[in-house]
Structure formats: C-alpha cells, structure tokens
ZAKOLTOR-872226 format. One record per residue (C-alpha): x, y, z. Coordinates in steps of 0.2 Angstrom, whole numbers, always signed. Layout:
// ZAKOLTOR-872226
<site><x>X</x><y>Y</y><z>Z</z></site>
...
***
This chain:
// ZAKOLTOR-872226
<site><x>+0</x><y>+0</y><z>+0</z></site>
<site><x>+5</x><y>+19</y><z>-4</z></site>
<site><x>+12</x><y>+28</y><z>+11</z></site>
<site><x>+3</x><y>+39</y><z>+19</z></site>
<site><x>+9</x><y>+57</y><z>+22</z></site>
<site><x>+3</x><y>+69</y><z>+34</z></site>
<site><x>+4</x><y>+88</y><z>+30</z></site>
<site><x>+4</x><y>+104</y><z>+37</z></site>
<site><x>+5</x><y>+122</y><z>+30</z></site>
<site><x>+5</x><y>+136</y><z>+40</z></site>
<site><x>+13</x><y>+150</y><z>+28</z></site>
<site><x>+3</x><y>+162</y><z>+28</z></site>
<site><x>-14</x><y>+162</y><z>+36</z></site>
<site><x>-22</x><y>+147</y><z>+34</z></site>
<site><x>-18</x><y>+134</y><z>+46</z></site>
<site><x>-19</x><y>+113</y><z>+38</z></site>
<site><x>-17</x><y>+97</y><z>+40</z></site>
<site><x>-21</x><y>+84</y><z>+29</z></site>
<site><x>-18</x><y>+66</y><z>+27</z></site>
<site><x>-15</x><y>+59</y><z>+8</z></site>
<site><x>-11</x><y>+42</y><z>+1</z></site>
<site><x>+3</x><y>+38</y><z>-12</z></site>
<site><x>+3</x><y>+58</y><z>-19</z></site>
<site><x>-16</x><y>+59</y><z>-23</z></site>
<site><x>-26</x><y>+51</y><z>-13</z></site>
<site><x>-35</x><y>+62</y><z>-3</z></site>
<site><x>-39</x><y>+55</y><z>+17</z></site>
<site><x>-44</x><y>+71</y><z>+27</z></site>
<site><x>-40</x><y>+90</y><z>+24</z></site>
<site><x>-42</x><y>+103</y><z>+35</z></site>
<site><x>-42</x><y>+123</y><z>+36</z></site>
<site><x>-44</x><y>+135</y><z>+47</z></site>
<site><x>-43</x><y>+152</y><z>+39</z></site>
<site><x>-39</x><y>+168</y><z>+46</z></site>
<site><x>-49</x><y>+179</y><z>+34</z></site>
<site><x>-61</x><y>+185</y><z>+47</z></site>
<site><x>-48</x><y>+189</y><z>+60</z></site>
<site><x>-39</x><y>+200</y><z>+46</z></site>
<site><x>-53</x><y>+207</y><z>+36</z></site>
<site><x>-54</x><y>+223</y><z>+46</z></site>
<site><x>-36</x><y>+229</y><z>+42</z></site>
<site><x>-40</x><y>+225</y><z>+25</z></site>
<site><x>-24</x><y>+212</y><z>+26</z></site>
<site><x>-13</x><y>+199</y><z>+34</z></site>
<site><x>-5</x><y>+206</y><z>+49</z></site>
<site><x>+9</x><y>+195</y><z>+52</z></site>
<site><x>+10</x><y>+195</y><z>+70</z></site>
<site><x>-9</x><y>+189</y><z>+71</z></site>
<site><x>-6</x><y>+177</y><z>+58</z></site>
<site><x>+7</x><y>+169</y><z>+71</z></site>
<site><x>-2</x><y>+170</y><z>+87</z></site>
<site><x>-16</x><y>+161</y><z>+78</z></site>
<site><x>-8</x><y>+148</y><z>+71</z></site>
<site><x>-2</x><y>+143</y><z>+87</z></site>
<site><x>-20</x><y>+143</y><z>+94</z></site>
<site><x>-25</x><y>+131</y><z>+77</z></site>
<site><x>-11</x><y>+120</y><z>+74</z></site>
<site><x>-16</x><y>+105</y><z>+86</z></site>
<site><x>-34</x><y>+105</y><z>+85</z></site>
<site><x>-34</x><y>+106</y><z>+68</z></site>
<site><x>-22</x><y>+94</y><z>+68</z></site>
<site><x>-32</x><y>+82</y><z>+81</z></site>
<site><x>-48</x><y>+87</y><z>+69</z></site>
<site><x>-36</x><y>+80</y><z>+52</z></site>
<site><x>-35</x><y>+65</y><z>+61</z></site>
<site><x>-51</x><y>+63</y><z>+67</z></site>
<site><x>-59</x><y>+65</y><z>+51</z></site>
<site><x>-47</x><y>+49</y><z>+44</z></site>
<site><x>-52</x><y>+40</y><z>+60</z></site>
<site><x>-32</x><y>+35</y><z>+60</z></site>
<site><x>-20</x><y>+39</y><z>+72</z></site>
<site><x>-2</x><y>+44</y><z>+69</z></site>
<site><x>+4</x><y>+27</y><z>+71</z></site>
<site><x>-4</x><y>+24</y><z>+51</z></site>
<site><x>+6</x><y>+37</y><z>+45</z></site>
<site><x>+22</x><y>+38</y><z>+34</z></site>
<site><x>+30</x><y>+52</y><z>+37</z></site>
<site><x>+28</x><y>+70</y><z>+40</z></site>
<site><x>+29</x><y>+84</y><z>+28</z></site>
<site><x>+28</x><y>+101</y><z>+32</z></site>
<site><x>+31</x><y>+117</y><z>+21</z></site>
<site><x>+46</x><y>+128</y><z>+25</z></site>
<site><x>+46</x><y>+140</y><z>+11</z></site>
<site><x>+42</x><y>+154</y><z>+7</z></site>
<site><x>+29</x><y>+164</y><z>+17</z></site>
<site><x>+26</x><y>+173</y><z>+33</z></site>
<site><x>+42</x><y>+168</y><z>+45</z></site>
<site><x>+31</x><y>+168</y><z>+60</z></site>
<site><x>+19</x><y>+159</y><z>+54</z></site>
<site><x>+33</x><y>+146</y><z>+45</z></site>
<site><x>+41</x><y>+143</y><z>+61</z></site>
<site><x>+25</x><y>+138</y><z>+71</z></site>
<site><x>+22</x><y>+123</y><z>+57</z></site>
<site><x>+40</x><y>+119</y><z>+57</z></site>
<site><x>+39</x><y>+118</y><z>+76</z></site>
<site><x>+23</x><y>+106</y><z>+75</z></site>
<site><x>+32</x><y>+95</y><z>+62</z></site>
<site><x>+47</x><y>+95</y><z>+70</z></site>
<site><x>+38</x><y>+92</y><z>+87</z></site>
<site><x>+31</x><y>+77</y><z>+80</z></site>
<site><x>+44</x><y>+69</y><z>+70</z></site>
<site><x>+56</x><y>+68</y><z>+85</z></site>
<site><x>+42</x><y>+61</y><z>+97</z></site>
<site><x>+35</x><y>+50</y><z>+86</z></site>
<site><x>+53</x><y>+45</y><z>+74</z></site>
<site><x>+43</x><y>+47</y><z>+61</z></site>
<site><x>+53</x><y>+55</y><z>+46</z></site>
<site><x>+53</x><y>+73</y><z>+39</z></site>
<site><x>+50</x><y>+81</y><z>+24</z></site>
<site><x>+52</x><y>+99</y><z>+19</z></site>
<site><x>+42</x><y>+106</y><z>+5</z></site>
<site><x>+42</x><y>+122</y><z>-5</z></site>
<site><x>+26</x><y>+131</y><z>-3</z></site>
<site><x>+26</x><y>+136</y><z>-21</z></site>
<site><x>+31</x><y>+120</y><z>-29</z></site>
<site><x>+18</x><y>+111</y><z>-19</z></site>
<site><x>+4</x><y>+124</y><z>-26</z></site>
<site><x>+9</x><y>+118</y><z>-43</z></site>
<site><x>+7</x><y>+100</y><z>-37</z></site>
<site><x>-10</x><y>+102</y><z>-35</z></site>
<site><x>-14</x><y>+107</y><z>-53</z></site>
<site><x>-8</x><y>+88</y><z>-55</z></site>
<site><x>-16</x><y>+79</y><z>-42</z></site>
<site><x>-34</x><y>+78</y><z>-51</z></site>
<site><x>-26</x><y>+74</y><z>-68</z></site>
<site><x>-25</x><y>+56</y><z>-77</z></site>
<site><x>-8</x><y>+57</y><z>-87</z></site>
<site><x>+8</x><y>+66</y><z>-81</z></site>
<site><x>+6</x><y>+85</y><z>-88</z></site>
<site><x>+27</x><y>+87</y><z>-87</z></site>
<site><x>+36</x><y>+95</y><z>-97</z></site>
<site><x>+24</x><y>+110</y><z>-95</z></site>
<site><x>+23</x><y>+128</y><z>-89</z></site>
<site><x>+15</x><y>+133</y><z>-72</z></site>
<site><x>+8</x><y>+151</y><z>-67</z></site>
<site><x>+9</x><y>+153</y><z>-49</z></site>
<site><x>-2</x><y>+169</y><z>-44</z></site>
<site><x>-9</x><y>+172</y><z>-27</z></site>
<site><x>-11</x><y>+187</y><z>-16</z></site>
<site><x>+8</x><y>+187</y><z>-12</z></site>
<site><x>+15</x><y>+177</y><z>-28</z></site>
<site><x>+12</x><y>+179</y><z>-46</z></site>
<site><x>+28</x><y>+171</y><z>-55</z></site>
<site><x>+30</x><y>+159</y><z>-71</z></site>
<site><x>+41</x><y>+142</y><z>-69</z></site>
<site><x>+45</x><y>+127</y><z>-80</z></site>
<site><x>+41</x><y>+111</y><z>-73</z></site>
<site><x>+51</x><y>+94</y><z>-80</z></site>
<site><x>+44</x><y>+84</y><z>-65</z></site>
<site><x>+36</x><y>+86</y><z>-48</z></site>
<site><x>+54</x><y>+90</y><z>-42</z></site>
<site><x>+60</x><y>+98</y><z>-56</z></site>
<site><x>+54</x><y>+117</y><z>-56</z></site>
<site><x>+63</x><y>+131</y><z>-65</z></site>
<site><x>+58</x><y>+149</y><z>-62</z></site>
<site><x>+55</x><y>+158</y><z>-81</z></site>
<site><x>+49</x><y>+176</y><z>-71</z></site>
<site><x>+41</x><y>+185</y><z>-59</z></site>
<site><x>+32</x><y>+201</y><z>-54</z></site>
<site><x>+43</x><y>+218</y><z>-53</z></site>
<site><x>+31</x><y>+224</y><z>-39</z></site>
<site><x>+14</x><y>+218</y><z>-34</z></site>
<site><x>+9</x><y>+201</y><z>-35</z></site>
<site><x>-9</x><y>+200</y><z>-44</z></site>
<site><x>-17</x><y>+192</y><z>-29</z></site>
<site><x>-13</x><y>+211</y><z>-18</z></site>
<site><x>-18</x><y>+222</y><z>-33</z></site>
<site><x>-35</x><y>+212</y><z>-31</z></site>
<site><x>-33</x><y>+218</y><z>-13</z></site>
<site><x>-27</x><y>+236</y><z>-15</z></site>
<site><x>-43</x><y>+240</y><z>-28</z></site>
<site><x>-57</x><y>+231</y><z>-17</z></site>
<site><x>-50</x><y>+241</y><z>-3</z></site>
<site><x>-52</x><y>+256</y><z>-14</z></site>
<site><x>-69</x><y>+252</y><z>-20</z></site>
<site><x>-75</x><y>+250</y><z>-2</z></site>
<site><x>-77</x><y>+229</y><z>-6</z></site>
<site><x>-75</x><y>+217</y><z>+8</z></site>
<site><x>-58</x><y>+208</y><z>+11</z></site>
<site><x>-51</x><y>+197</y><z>+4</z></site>
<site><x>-51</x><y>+209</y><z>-14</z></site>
<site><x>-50</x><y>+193</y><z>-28</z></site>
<site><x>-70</x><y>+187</y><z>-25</z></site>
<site><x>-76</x><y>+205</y><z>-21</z></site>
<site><x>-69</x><y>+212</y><z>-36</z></site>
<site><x>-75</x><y>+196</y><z>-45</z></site>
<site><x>-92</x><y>+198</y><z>-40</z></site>
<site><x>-94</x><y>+216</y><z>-44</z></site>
<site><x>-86</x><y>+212</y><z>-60</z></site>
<site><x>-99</x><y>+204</y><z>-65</z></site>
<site><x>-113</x><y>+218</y><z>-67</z></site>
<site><x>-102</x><y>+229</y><z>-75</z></site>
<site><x>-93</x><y>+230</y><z>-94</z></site>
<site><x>-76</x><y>+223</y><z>-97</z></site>
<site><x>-70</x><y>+236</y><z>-108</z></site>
<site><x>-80</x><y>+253</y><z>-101</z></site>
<site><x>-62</x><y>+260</y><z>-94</z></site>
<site><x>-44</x><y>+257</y><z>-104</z></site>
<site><x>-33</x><y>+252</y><z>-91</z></site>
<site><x>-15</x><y>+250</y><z>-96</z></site>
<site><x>-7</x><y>+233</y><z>-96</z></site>
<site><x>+10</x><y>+229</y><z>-90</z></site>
<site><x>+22</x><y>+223</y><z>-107</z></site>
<site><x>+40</x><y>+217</y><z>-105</z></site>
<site><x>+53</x><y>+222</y><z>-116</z></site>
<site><x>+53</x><y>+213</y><z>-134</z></site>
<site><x>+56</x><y>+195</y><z>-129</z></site>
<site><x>+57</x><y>+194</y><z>-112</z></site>
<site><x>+44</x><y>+188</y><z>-98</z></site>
<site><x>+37</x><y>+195</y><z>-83</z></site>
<site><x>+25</x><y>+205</y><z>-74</z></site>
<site><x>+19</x><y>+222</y><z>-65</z></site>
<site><x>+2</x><y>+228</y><z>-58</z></site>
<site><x>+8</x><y>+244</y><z>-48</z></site>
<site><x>+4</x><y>+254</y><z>-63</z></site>
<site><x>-13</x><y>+246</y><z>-65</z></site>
<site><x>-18</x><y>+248</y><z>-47</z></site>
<site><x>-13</x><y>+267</y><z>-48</z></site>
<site><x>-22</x><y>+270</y><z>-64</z></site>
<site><x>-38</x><y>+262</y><z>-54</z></site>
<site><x>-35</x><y>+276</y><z>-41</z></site>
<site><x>-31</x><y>+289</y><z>-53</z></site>
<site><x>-46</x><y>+285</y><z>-61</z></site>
<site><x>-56</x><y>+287</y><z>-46</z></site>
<site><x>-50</x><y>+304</y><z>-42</z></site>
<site><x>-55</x><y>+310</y><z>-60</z></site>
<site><x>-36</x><y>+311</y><z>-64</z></site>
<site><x>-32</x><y>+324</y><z>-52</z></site>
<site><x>-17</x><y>+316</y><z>-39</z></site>
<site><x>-20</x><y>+325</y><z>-25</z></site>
<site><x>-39</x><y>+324</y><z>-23</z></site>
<site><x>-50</x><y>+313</y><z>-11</z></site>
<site><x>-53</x><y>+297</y><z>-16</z></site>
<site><x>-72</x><y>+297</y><z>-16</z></site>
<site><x>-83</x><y>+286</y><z>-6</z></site>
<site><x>-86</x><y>+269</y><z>-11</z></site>
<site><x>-105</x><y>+276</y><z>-10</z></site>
<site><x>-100</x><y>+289</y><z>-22</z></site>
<site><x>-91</x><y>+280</y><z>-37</z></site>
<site><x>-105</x><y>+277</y><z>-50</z></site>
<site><x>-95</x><y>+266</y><z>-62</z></site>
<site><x>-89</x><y>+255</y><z>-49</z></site>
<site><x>-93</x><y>+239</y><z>-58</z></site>
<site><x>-86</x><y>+244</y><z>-74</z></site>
<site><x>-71</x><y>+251</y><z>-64</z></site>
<site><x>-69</x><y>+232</y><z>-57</z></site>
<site><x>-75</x><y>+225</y><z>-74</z></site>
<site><x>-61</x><y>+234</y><z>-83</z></site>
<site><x>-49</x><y>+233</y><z>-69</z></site>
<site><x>-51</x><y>+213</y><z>-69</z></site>
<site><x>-50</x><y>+209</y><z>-86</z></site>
<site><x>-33</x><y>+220</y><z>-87</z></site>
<site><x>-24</x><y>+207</y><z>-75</z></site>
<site><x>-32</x><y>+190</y><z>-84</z></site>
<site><x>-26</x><y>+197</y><z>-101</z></site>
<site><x>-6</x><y>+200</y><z>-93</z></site>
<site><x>-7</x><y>+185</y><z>-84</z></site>
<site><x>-16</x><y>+172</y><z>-100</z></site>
<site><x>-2</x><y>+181</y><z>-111</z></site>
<site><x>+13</x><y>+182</y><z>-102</z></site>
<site><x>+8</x><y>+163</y><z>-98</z></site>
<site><x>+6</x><y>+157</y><z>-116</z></site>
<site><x>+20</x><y>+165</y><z>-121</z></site>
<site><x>+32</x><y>+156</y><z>-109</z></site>
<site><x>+23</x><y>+137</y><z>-115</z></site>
<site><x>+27</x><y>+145</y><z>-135</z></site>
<site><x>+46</x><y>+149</y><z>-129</z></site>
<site><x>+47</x><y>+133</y><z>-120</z></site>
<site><x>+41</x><y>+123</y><z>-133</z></site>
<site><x>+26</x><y>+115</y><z>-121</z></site>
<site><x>+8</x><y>+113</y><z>-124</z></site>
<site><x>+2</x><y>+110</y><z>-107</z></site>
<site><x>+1</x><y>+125</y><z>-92</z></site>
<site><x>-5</x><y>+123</y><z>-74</z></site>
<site><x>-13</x><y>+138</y><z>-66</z></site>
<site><x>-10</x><y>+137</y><z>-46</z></site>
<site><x>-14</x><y>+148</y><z>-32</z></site>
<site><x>-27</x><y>+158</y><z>-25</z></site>
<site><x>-33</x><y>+171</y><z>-39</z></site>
<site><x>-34</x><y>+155</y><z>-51</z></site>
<site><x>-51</x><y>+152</y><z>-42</z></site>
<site><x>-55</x><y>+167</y><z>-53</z></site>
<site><x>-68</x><y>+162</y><z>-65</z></site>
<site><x>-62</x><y>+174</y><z>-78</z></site>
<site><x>-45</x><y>+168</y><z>-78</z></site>
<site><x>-51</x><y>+149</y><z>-80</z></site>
<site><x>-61</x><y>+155</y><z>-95</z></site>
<site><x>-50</x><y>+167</y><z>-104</z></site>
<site><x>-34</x><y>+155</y><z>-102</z></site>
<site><x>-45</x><y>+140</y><z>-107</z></site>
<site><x>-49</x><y>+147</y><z>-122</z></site>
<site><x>-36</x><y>+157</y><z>-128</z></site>
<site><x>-25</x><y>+142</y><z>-124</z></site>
<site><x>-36</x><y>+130</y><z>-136</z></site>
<site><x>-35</x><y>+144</y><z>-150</z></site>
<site><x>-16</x><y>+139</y><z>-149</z></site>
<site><x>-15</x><y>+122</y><z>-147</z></site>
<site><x>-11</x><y>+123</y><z>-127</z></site>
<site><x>-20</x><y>+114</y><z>-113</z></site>
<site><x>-21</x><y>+125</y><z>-99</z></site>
<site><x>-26</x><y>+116</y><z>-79</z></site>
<site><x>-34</x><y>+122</y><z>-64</z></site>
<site><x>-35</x><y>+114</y><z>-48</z></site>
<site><x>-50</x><y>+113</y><z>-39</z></site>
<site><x>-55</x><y>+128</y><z>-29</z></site>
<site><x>-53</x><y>+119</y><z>-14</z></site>
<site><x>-33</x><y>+116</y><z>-17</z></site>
<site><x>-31</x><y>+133</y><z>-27</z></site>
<site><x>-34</x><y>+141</y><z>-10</z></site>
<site><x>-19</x><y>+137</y><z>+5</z></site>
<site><x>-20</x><y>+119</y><z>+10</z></site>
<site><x>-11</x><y>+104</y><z>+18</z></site>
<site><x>-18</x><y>+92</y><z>+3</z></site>
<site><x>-3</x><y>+99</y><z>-9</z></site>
<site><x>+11</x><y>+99</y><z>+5</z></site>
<site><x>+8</x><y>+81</y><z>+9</z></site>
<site><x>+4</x><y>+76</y><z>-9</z></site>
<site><x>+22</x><y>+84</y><z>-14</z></site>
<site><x>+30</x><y>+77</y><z>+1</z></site>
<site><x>+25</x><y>+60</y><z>-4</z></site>
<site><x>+36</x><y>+64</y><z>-20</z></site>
<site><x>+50</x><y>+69</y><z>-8</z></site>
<site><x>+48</x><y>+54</y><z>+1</z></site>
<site><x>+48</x><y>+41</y><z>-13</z></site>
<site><x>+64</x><y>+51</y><z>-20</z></site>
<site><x>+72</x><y>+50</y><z>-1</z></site>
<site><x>+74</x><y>+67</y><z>+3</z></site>
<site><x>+71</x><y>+69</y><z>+19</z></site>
<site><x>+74</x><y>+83</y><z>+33</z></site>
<site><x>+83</x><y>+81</y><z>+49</z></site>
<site><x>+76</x><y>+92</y><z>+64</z></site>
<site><x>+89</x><y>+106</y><z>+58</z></site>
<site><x>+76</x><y>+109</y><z>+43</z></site>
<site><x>+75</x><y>+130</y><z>+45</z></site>
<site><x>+61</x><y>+141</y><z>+38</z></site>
<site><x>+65</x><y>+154</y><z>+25</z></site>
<site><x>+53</x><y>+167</y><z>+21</z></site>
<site><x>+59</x><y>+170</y><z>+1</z></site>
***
C-alpha cells in the first residue's frame, strides 16, 4: 500500500493538516482560515497570523485526524512546508512538524510552498502534464516556472512589484469591497462592462517575460479621483462606475497574466500549463486561459478551488514525491521566508 503522508501548512494564514495516500489520494484535509480575524485591516498582519496559528495547529491537527479515524501510528512520514511565506507563521508549522517527527521517529520532509501549489494542478489529472509551464499567482506570488517533474521546477519570471493576488486587494480596498479583494472584485465584475475603462497593461521588453500591476492599481485610483493626484478618493457610496471600474480593472490582469503565460509554454516549446494559487479560483482567468489556450494548441489546468486556495492536501501530496525520491529533513530543517 502507498504511504501515507501527513501535511501541514502554515505559511501564511491558513492553518492545515491533511492526510494523503501515495501523492493523490486524498484522506482528510483541514483549514482553518484567518480571513475573518484580518478582514478589518484589509490584510494579513503577520503577528496575528502567528499568534493564531499557534492557537490552530493542534486542533486542527487532532480534527485531520479525526476526520481519517487513523492515528499517527498509520502514518508515513511528516511533511511540512518551509518556504516561502510569513516567518512567524513558518516557524510555528515547522515547530509542529518537528515536534512530531522527534516524538514519534517518524521521518521529515520539507516542502516548498510554491512547488507544492503547482502539485495540486496535477493531483486531479489522469496522465503526467510534465514538461509543462505553471503560473503561480496568489495574493503574495504571481511568477512563471517550467516544470520537467514534480521535483524539477525552473523559475522563467516574476512580478517587478505587486503580485496579482494584492492588486485584487489594493482596488477592493479602494472600492469600499470586503476583504479578501479577488472574490469581491470578481463579483462586482460581474454587473459591470469589461471594456468601459482602458486600463493599461504591463508589457516586457521585446522578448522577455514577466509581470507588474503597480501601474494598473494606480491607474484604478487615478481614475477614481478623476485624474487629479491629490484629490480625495471618493466614497465607495460615491463611485458610479464601480462595476465597470472592477470589470475593466479585472479583465486587465487576466489578459497580462493568460499572455505572459502562453507566451512562456510558445518559448518553451510546451503545450500544457498549470494555473496554481489563489486568484486562479477566478472564474475569468479559467475562461479566458481556457480558451485562448485551445486557439493555440495549449491545454491549460486548474485545480480545484478547494486546493487553489492554501491547504495541507498539496504539501503532503508533494511530500509523498519527496519521500519516494528520499529526501528527507533532519530536525535542523529551518524556515525561509523567500
């Protein structure tokens, strides 16, 4: 039988735990997110996102479990991410795993936050995607990689500035939405016209691949203060274009991200591409790369919402891969935020 790997991810501000079989078969997965303790400063505070992770990360661990009905004596080993994220919040899931593995001898296995959200683009899918191209874009990531294997992860580019996810953030802010910005925006986006409001779009130098959304975001408030810098920005009660400012605003960050994206699998010479990470529960983004992807011969994959969001199912389903290859952690295995 497959080993079983439990996981837990605490990067940012979702604590998991999850147990999965052989690298897909999913067992129990838990979250507990924050979104409710950070919605009023319209963002992650980092020493919150700590303190709760240590109030979370043994009951949702004892809730994992209970939902497998297994005890840690079924379990393989224990994979925990290290990288990249928040380094509180890294080092209290570290501490759990590390906690664990020494009390129990169970081995330990580090994962890369970002390699395991393009893991879960693969976990649902019936043939091996690799070689391929993944897109990586959450509230604090948006970067492009070339992946040869689960293991084998190049990175093509990156944002100069703001990630995709936080732009989402800074204009639902702006627009008087809730937190967090990517399903607010999304929502408004809906009642409003896609191309009511010429945003500019971020383009790389001839040839070359990457991102920005800075100069989006502060177009969105230029536009809201009717071009004039130093006025007010008007209340959220007083923007009568709202939805086509959010229509506009959102259909300018699918159309960088699909073409930067399609570009790199062209350039690579790849007809496959994994989208990863919160923003790609954006329903726009699925359609738009869908489609513009088929018009080129290009198969583009989404994971579920459930594992595009922060979860332990990826980290465990990776770590399997670790496992199976033997690499393995000692209990000197150190958290770095980049």
């Amino acid at each position: 039988m497959a080993e079983l790997i439990l996981g837990i991810e605490s990067s940012c501000d979702e604590t998991a735990a999850a147990l999965v079989r052989g690298g897909r078969e999913e067992l129990a997965s838990v979250v507990h997110s924050q979104v409710a303790e950070h919605a009023k400063w319209g963002g992650v505070v980092p020493e919150l996102a700590s303190r709760s992770h240590l109030d979370q990360a043994l009951p949702v661990l004892d809730a994992c479990l209970e939902q497998a009905g297994l005890g840690l004596e079924a379990v393989d080993a224990i994979a925990v991410t290290h990288r990249p994220g928040l380094i509180g919040s890294l080092l209290v899931g570290l501490g759990v795993a590390k906690g664990l593995a020494l009390g129990t001898g169970l081995p330990l296995v580090g994962v890369d936050h970002i390699e395991a959200h393009v893991y879960a683009a693969t976990m649902d899918l019936e043939t091996t995607p690799y070689p391929c191209v993944a897109l990586v874009v959450s509230g604090g990531h948006t970067a492009l990689y070339r992946a040869d294997g689960p293991l084998r992860m190049r990175r093509l580019a990156t944002t100069l500035d703001d990630a995709a996810g936080e732009a989402f953030d800074k204009v639902a802010y702006l627009l008087g939405l809730p937190y967090p910005g990517g399903p607010s925006v999304s929502k408004l986006a809906a009642e409003g016209r896609r191309d009511a409001i010429a945003f500019p779009r971020y383009r790389p130098k001839r040839g070359e691949l990457g991102f920005s959304f800075s100069g989006l975001k502060t177009a969105v408030l230029y536009h809201l203060r009717g071009g004039d810098a130093l006025a007010p920005t008007p209340a959220p009660e007083a923007i009568a274009d709202a939805a086509d400012v959010a229509a506009s605003f959102e259909e300018a960050v699918v159309e960088v991200l699909v073409r930067q994206t399609l570009r790199a699998a062209e350039l690579e010479g790849v007809d496959q591409v994994l989208v990863a990470g919160g923003v790609a529960c954006n329903g726009r983004l699925r359609e738009v790369m869908q489609a513009e992807g088929a018009a080129r011969g290009i198969r583009a994959t989404f994971p579920r919402p459930a594992r595009c969001t922060d979860n332990a199912v990826m980290i465990a389903g990776l770590g399997w891969e670790h496992f199976r290859a033997g690499e393995l952690a000692d209990l000197g295995l150190d958290a770095a935020p980049r």
